[in-house]
C-alpha positions in Angstrom: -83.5 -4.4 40.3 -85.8 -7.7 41.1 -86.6 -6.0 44.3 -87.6 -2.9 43.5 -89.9 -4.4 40.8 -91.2 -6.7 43.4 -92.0 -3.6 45.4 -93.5 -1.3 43.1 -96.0 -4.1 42.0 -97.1 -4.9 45.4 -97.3 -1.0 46.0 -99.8 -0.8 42.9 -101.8 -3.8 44.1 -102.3 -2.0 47.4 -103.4 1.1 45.6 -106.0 -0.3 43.7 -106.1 -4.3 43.6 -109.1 -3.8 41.6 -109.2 -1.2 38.5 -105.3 -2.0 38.1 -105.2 -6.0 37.7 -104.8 -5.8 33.9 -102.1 -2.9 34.3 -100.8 -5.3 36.5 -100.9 -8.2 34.5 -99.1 -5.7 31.3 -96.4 -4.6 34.0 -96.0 -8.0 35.0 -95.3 -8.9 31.2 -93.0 -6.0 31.0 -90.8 -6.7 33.8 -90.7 -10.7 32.8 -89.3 -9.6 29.7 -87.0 -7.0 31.0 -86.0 -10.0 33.4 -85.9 -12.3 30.9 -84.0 -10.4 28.3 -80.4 -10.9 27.5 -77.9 -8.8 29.1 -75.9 -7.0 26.1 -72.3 -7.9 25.4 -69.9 -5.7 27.2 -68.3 -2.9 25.1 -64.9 -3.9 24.0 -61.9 -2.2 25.7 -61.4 1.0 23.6 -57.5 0.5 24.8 -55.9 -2.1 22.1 -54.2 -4.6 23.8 -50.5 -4.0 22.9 -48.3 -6.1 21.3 -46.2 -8.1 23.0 -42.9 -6.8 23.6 -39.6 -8.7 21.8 -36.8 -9.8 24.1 -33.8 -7.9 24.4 -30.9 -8.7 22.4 -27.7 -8.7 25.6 -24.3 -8.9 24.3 -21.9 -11.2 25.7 -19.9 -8.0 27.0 -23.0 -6.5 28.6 -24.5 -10.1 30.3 -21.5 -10.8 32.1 -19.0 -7.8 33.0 -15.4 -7.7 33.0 -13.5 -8.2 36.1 -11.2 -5.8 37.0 -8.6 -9.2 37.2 -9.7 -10.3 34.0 -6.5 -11.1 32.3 -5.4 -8.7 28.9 -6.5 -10.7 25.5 -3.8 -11.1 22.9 -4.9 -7.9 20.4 -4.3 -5.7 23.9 -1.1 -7.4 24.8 0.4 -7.2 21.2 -0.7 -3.6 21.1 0.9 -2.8 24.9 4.4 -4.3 23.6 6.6 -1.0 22.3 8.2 -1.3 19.3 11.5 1.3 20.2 13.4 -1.9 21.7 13.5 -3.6 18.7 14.4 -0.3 16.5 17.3 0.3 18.9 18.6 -3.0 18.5 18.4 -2.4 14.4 20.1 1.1 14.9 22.9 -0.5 17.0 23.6 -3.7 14.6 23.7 -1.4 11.6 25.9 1.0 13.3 27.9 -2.1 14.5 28.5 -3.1 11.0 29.4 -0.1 9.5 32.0 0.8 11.9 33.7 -2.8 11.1 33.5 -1.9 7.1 35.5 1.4 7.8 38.0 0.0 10.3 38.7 -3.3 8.2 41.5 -2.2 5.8 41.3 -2.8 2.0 43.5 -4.6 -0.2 45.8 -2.7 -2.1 46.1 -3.2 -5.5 48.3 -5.5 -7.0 50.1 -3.3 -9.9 50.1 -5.6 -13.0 52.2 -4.7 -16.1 51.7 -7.0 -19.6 55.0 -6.7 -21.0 54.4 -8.6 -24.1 52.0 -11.3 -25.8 52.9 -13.5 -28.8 49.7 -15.6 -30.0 50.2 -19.2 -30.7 47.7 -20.2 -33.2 44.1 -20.4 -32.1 43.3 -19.3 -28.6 47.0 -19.9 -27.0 49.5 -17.5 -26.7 52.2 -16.7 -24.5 52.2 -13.7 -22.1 54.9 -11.5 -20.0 53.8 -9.8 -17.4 55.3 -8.1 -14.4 53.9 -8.2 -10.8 55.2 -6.7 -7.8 58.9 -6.2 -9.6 58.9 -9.5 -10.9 58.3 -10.6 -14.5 56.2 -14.0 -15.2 55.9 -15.8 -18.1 52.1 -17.1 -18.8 50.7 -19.7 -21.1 47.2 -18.7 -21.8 45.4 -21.5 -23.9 41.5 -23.4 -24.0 42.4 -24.8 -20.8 43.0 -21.5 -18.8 46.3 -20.0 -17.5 49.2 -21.8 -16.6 53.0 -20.1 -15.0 55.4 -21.0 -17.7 58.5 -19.1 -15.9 59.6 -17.2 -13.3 62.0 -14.4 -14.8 63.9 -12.5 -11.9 64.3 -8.2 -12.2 62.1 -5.9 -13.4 62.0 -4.7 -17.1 65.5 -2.4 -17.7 65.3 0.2 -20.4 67.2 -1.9 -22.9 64.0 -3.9 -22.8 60.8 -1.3 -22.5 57.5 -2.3 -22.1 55.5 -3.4 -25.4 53.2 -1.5 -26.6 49.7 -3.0 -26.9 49.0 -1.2 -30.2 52.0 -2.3 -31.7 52.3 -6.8 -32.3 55.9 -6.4 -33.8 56.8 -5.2 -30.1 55.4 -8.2 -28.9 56.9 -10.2 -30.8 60.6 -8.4 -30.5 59.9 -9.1 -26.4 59.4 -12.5 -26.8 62.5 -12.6 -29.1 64.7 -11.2 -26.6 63.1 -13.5 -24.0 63.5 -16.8 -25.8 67.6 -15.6 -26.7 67.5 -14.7 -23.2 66.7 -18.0 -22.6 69.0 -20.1 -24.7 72.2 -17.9 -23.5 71.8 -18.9 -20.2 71.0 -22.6 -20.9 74.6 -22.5 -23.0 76.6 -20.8 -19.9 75.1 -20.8 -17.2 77.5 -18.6 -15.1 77.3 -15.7 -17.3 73.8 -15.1 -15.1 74.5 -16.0 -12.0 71.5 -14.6 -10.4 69.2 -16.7 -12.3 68.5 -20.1 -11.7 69.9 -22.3 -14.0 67.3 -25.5 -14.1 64.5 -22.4 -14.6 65.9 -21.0 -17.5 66.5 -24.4 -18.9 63.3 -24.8 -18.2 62.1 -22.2 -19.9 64.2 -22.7 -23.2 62.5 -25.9 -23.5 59.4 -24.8 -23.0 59.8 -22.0 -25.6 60.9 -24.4 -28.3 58.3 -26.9 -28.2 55.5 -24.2 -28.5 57.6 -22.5 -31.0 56.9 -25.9 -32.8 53.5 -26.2 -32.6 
């Protein structure tokens, strides 16, 4: 641009160094000013600069990828264990024990007959019973049960079962009992199938309660 001001003034000063030296001079003050103006500031990018771009979040799974020898984790191994093992082994100890409850044989019961009763006075009395063909006689008191006598045979029909409604037939029971009792203490070999010392045994027991 200096240049070609630099040319066109020489140029004009050629043409006519005479009539032109003031349009010269004004040319001259023209340029100088163009010259000596300021440039004007450059127009600002119409484009916004754009924002600056966040960093990307990487997972731990997506940084570094799985191996294909990458061991299982414990979730995946609990998971990959089946469960039927177990449930068979259930199945086969319950089966297991119910086949021993039906093969084990159950206890018969033991038939048990009260003959007759006879209270004492207060919470003792004096119990026959018969078990298994064979009559006991039981002392029931405070202190629990105790055998009083072992009485051999079954009850004949001369001597029937007491009724349990009925205390006088108690009481007859334990009547023939205790005379029962005495005769064999007095002769002994009118009974020879009971033991003497027993029924002796016996008879005293029977009198000192029947003292109480």
């Amino acid at each position: 641009m200096n240049a070609c001001a630099v040319l066109l003034l020489s140029a004009l000063a050629a043409s006519s160094p005479q009539a032109a030296e003031p349009e010269v001079g004004s040319l001259r003050q023209r340029l100088a000013a163009e010259l000596l103006a300021p440039e004007p500031p450059q127009a600002a990018a119409s484009v916004p600069a754009s924002a600056p771009a966040e960093p990307a979040v990487v997972s731990a799974s997506e940084k570094a990828p799985a191996s294909p020898h990458a061991g299982p984790t414990v979730g995946s191994a609990a998971m990959s264990v089946p469960a039927w093992p177990a449930l068979l082994l259930l199945v086969g100890l319950g089966g297991v024990w119910v086949w021993t409850r039906r093969r084990t044989p159950r206890s018969a019961a033991v038939p048990l007959h009260r003959l007759a009763s006879l209270p004492m006075g207060g919470r003792r009395s004096l119990v026959l019973v018969e078990v298994m063909q064979q009559r006991l006689l039981v002392g029931c008191s405070e202190k629990g049960l105790s055998l009083l006598a072992r009485l051999n045979g079954p009850a004949t029909e001369e001597e029937p079962a007491a009724d349990a409604d009925d205390p006088s037939a108690d009481e007859r029971a334990f009547n023939r009992l205790l005379d029962a009792a005495e005769a064999a203490d007095r002769s002994p070999a009118a009974n020879p199938g009971r033991v003497p010392g027993e029924q002796r045994d016996l008879a005293r027991k029977l009198r000192n309660l029947g003292r109480i």
